[in-house]
PDB file with one MODEL, atoms N, CA, C and O in Angstrom:
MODEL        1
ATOM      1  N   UNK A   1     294.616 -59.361  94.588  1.00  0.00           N
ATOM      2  CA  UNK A   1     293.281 -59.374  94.031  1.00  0.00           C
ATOM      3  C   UNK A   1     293.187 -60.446  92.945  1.00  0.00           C
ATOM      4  O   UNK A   1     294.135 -60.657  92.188  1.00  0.00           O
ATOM      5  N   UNK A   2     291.944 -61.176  92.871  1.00  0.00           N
ATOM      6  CA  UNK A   2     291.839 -62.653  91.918  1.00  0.00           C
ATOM      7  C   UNK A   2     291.556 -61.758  90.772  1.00  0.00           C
ATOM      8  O   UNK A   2     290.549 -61.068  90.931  1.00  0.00           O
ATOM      9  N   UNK A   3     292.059 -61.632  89.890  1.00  0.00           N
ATOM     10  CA  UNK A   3     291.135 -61.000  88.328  1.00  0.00           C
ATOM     11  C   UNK A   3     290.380 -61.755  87.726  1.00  0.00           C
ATOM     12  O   UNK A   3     289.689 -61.398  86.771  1.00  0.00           O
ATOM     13  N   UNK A   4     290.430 -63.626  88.506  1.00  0.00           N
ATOM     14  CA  UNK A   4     289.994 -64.584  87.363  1.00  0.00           C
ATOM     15  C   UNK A   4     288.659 -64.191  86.628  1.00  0.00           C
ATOM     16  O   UNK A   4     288.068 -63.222  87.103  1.00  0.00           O
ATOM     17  N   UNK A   5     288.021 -64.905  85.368  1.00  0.00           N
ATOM     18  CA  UNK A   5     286.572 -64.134  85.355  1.00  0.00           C
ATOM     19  C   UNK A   5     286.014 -65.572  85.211  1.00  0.00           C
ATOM     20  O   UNK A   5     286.703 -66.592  85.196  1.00  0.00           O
ATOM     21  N   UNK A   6     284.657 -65.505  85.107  1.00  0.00           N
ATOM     22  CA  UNK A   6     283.950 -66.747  85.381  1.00  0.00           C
ATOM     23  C   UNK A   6     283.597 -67.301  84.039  1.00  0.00           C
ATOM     24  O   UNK A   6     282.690 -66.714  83.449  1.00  0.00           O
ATOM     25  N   UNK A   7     284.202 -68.419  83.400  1.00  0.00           N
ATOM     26  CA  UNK A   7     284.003 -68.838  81.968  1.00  0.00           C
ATOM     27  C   UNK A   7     282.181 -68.635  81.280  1.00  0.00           C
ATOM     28  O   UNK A   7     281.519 -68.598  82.317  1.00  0.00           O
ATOM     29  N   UNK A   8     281.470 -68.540  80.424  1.00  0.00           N
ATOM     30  CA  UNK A   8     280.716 -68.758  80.439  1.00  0.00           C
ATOM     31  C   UNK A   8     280.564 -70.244  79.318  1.00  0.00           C
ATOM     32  O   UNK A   8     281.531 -70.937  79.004  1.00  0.00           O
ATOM     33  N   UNK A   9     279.007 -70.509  78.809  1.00  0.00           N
ATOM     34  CA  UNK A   9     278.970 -71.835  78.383  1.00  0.00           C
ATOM     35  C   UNK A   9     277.460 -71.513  77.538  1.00  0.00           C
ATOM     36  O   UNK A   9     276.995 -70.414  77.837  1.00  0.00           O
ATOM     37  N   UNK A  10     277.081 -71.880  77.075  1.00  0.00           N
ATOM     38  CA  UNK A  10     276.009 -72.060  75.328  1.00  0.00           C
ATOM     39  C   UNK A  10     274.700 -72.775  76.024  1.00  0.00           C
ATOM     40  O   UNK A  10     274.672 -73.685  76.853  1.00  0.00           O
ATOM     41  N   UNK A  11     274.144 -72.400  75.701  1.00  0.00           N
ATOM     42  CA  UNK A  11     272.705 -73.496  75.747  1.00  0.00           C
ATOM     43  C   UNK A  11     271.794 -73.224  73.959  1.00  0.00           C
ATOM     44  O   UNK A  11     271.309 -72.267  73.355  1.00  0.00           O
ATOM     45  N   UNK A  12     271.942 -74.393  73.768  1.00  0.00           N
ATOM     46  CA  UNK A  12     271.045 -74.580  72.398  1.00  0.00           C
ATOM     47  C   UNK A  12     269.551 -74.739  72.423  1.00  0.00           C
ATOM     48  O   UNK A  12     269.350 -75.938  72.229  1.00  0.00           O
ATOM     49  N   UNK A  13     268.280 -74.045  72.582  1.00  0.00           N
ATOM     50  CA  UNK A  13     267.362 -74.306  72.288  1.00  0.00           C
ATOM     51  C   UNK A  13     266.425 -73.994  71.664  1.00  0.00           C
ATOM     52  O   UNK A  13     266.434 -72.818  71.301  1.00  0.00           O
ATOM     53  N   UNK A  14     265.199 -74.854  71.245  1.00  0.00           N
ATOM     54  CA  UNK A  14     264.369 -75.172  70.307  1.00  0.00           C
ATOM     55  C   UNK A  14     263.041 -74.518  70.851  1.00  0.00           C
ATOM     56  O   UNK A  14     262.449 -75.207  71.682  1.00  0.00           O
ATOM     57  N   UNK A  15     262.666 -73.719  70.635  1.00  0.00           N
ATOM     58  CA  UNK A  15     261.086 -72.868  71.167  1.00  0.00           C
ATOM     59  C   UNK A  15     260.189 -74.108  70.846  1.00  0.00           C
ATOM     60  O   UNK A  15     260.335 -74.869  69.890  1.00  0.00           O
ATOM     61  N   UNK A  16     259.098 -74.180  71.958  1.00  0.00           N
ATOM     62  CA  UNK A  16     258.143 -74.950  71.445  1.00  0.00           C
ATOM     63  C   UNK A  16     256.911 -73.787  71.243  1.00  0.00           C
ATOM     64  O   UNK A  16     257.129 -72.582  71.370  1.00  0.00           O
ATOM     65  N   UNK A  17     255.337 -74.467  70.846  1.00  0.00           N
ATOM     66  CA  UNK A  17     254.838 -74.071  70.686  1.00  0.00           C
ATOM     67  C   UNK A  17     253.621 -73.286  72.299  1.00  0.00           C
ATOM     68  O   UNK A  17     252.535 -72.712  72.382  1.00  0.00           O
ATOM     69  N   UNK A  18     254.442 -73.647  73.024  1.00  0.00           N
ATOM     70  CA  UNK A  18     253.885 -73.099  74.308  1.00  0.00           C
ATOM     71  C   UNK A  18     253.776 -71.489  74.154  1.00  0.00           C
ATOM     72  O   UNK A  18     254.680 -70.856  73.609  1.00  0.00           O
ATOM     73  N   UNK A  19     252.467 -70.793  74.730  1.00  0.00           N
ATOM     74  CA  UNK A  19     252.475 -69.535  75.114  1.00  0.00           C
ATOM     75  C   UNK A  19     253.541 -68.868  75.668  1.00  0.00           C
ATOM     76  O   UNK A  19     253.754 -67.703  75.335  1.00  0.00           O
ATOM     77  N   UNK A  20     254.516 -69.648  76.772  1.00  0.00           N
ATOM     78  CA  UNK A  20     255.569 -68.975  77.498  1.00  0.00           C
ATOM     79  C   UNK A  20     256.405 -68.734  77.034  1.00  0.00           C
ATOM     80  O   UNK A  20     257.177 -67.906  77.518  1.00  0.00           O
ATOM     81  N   UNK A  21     256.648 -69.393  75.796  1.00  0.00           N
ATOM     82  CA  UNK A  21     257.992 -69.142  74.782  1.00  0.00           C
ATOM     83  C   UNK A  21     258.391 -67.676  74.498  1.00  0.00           C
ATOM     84  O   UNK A  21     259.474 -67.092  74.529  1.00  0.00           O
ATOM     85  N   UNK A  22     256.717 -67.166  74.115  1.00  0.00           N
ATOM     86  CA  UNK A  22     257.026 -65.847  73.881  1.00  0.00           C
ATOM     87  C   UNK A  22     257.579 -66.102  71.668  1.00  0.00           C
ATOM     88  O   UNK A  22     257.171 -65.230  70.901  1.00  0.00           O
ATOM     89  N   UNK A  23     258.096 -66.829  71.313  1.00  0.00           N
ATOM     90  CA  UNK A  23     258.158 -66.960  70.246  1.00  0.00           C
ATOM     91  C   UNK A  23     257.863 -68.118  69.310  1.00  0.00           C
ATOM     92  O   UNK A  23     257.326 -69.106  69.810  1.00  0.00           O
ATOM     93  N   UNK A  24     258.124 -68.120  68.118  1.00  0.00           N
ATOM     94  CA  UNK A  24     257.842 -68.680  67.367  1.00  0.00           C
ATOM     95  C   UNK A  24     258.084 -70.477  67.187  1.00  0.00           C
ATOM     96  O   UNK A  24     259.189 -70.963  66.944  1.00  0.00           O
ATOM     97  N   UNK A  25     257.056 -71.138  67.330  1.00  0.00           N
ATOM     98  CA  UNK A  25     257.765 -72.455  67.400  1.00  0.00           C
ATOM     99  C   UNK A  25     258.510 -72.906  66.169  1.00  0.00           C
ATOM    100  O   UNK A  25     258.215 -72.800  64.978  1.00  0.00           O
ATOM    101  N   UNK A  26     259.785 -73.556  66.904  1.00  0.00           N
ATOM    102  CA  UNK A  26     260.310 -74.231  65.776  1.00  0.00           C
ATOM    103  C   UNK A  26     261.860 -73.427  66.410  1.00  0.00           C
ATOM    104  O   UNK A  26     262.678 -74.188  66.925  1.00  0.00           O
ATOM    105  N   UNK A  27     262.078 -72.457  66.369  1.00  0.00           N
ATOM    106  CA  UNK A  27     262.887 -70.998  66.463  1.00  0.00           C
ATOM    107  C   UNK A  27     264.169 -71.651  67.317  1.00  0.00           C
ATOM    108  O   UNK A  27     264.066 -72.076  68.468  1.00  0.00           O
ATOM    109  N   UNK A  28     265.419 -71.644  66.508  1.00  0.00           N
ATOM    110  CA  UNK A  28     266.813 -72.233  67.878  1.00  0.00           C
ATOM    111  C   UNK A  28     267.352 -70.902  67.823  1.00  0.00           C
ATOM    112  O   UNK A  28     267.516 -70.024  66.976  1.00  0.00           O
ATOM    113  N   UNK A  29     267.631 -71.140  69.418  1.00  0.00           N
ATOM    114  CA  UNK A  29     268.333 -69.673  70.020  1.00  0.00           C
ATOM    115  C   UNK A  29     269.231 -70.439  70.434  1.00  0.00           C
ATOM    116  O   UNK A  29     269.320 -71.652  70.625  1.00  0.00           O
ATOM    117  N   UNK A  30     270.112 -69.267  70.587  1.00  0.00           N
ATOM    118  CA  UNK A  30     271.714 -69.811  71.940  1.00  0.00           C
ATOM    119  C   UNK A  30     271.457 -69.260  72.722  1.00  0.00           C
ATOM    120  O   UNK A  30     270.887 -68.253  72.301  1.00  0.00           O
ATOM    121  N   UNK A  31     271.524 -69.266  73.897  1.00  0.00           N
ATOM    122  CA  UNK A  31     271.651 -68.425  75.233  1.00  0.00           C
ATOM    123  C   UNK A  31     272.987 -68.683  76.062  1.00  0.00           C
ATOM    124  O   UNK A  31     273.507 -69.786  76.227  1.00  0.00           O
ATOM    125  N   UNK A  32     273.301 -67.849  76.399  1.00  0.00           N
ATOM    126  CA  UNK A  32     274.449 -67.699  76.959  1.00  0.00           C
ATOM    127  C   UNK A  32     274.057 -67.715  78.598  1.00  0.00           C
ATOM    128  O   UNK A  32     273.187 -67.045  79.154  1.00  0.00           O
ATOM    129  N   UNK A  33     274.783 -68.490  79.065  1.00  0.00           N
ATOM    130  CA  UNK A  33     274.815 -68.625  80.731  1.00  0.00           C
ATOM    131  C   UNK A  33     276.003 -68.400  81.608  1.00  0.00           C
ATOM    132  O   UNK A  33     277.084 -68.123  81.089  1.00  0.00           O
ATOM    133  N   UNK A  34     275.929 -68.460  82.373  1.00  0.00           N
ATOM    134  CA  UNK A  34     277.250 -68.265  83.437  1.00  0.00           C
ATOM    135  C   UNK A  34     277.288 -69.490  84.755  1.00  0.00           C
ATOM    136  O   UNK A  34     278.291 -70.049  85.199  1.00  0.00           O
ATOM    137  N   UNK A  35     275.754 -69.689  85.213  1.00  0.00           N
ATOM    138  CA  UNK A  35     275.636 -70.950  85.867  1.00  0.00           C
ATOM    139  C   UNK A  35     275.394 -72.135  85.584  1.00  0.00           C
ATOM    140  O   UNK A  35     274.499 -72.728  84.982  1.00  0.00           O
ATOM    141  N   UNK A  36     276.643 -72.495  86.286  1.00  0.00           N
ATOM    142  CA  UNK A  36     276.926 -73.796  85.203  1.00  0.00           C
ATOM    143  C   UNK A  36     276.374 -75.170  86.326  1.00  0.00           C
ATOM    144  O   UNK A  36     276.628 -76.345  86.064  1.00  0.00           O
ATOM    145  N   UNK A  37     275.698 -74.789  87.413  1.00  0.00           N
ATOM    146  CA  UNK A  37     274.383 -75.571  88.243  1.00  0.00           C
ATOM    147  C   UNK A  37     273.098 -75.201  88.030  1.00  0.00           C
ATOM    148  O   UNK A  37     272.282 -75.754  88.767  1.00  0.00           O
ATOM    149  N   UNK A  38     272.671 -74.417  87.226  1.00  0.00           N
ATOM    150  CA  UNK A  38     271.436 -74.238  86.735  1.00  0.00           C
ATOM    151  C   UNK A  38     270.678 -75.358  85.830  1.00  0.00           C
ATOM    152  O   UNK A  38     271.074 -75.443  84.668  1.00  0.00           O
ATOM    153  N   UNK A  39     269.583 -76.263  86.260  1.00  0.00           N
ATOM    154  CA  UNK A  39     269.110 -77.392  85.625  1.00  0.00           C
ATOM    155  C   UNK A  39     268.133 -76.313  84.371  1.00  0.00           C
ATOM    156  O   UNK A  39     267.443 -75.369  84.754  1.00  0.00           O
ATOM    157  N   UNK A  40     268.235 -76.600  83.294  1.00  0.00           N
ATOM    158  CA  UNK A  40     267.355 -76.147  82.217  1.00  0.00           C
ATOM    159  C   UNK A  40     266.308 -77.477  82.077  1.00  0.00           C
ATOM    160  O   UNK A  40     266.501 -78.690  81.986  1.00  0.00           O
ATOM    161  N   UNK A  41     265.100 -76.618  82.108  1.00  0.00           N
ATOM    162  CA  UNK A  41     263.898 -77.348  81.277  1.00  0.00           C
ATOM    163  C   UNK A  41     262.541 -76.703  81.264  1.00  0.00           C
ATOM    164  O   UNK A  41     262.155 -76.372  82.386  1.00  0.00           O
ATOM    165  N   UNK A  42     261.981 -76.524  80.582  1.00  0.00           N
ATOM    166  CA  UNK A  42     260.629 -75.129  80.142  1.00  0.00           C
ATOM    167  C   UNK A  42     259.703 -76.153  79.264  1.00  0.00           C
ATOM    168  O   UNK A  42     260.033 -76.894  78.338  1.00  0.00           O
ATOM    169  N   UNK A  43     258.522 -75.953  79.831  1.00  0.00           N
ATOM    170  CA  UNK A  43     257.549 -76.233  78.745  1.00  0.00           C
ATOM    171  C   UNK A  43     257.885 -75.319  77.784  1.00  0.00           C
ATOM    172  O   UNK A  43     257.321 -75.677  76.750  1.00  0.00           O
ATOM    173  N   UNK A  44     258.630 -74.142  77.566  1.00  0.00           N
ATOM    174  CA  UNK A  44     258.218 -73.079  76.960  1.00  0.00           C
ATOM    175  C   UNK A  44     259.700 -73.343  75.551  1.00  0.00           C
ATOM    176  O   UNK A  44     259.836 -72.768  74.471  1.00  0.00           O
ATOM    177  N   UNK A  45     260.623 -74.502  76.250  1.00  0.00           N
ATOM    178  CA  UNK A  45     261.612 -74.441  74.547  1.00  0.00           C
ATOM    179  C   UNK A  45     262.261 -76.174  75.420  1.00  0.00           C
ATOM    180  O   UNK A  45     262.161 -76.576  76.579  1.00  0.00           O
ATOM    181  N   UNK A  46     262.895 -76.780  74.174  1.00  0.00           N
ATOM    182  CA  UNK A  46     263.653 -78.190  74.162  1.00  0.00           C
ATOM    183  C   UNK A  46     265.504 -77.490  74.417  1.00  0.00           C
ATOM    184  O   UNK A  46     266.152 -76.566  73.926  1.00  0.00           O
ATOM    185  N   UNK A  47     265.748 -78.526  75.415  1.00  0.00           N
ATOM    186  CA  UNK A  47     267.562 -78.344  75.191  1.00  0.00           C
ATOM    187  C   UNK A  47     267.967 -78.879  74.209  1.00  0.00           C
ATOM    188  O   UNK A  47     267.684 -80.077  74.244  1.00  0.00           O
ATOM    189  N   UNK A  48     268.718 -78.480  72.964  1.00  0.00           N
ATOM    190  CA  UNK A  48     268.925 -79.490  72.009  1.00  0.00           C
ATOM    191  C   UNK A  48     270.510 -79.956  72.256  1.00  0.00           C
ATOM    192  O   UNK A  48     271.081 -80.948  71.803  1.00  0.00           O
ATOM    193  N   UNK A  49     271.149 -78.658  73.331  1.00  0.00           N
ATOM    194  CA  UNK A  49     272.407 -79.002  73.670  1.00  0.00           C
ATOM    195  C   UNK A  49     273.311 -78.111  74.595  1.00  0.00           C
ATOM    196  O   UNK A  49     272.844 -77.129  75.172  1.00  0.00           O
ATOM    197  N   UNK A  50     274.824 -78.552  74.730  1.00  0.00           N
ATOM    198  CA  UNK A  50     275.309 -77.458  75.700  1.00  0.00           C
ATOM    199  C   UNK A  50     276.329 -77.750  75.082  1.00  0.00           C
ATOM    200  O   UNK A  50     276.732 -78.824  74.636  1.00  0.00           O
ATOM    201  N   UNK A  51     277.003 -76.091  75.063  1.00  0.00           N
ATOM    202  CA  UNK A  51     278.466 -76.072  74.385  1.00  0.00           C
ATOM    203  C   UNK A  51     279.301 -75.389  74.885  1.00  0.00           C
ATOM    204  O   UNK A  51     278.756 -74.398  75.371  1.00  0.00           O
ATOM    205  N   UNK A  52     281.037 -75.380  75.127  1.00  0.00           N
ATOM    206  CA  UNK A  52     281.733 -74.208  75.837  1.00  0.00           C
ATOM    207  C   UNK A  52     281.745 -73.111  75.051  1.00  0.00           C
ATOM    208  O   UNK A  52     281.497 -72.015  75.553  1.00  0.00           O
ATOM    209  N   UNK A  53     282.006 -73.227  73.834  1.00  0.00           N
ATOM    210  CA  UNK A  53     281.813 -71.978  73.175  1.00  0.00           C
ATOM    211  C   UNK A  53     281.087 -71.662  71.811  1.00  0.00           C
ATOM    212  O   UNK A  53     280.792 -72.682  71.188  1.00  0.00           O
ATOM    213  N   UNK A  54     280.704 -70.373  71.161  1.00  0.00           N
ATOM    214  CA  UNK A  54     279.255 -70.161  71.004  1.00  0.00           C
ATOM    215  C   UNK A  54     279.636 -70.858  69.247  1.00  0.00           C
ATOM    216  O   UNK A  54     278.751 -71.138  68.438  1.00  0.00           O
ATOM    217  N   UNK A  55     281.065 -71.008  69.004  1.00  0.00           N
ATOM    218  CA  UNK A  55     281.176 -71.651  67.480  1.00  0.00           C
ATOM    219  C   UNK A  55     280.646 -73.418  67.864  1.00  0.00           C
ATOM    220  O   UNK A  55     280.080 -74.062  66.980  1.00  0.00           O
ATOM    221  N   UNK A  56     280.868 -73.939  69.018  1.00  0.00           N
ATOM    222  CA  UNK A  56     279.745 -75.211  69.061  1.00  0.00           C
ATOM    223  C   UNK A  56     278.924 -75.047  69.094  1.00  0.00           C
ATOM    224  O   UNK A  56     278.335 -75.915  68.450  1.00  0.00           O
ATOM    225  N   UNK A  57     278.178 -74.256  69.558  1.00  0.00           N
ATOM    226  CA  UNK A  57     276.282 -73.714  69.896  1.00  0.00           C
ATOM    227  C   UNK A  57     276.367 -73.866  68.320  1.00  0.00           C
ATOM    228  O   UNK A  57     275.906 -74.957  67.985  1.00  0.00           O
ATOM    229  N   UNK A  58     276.762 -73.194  67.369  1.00  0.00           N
ATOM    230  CA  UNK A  58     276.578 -73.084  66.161  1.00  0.00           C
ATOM    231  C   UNK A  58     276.170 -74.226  65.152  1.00  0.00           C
ATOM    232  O   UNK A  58     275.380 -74.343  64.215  1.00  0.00           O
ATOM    233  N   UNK A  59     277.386 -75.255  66.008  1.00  0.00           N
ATOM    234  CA  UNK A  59     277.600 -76.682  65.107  1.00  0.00           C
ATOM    235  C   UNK A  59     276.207 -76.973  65.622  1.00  0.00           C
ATOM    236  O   UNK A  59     275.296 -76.884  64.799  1.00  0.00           O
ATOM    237  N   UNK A  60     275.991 -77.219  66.534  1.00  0.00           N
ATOM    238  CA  UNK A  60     274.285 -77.788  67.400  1.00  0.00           C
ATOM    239  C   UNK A  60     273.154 -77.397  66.459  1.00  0.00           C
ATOM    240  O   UNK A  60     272.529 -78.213  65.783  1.00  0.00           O
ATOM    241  N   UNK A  61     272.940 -76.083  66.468  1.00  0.00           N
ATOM    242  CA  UNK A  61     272.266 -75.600  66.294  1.00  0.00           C
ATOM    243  C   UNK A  61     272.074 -75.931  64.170  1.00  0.00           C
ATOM    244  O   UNK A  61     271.154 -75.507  63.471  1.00  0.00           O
ATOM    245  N   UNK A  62     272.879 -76.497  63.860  1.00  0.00           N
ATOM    246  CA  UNK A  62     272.851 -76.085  62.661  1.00  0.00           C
ATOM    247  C   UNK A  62     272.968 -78.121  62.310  1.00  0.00           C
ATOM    248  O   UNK A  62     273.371 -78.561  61.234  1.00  0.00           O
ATOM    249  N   UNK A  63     272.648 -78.760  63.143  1.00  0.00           N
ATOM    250  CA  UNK A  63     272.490 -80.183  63.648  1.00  0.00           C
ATOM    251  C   UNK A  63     273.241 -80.972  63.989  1.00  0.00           C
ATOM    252  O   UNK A  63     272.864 -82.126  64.196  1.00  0.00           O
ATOM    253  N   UNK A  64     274.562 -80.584  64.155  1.00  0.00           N
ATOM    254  CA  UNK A  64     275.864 -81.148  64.495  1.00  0.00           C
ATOM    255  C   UNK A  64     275.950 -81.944  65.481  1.00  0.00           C
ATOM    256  O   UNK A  64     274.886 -82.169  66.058  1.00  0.00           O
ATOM    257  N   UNK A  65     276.817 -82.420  65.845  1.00  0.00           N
ATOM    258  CA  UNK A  65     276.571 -83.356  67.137  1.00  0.00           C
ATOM    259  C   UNK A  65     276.585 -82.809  68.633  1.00  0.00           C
ATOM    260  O   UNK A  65     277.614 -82.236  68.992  1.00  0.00           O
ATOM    261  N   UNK A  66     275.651 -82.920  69.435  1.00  0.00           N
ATOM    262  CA  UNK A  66     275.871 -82.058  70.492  1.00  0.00           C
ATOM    263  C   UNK A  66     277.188 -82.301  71.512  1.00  0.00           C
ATOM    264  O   UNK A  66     278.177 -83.032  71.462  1.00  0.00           O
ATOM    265  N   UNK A  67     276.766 -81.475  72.299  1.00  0.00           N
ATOM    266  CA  UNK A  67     277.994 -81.607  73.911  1.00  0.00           C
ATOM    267  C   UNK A  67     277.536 -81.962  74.853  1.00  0.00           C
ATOM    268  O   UNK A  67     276.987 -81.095  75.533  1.00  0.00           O
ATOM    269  N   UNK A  68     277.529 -83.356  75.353  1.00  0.00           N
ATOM    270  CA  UNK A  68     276.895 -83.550  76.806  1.00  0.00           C
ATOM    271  C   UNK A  68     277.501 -82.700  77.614  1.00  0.00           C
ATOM    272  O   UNK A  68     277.190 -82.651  78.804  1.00  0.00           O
TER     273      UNK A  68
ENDMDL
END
């Protein structure tokens, strides 16, 4: 049996002021993902970045240099 588990990876973003946001513009969240072929892009928030783990989301988020 494989036990491997599937890494996950950070997404940094910036709410815009769109209705779909659902929140506050301006507002950086991390979100946590698992698909790592999933294209991000929403009228509803900006990618400001992608990180392997959530202490880079942090650096991003707090204006650090991102992770292509």
């Amino acid at each position: 049996m494989n036990n491997s588990r599937i890494k996950p990876y950070f997404v940094v973003l910036r709410m815009t002021d769109n209705p779909l946001s659902g929140a506050t513009a301006g507002t950086i969240k991390i979100w946590k993902d698992y698909d790592d072929g999933y294209v991000w892009g929403s009228a509803a928030y900006e990618v400001l970045g992608y990180a392997d783990t959530y202490a880079e989301a942090k650096e991003i988020r707090r204006g650090g240099v991102a992770v292509p």
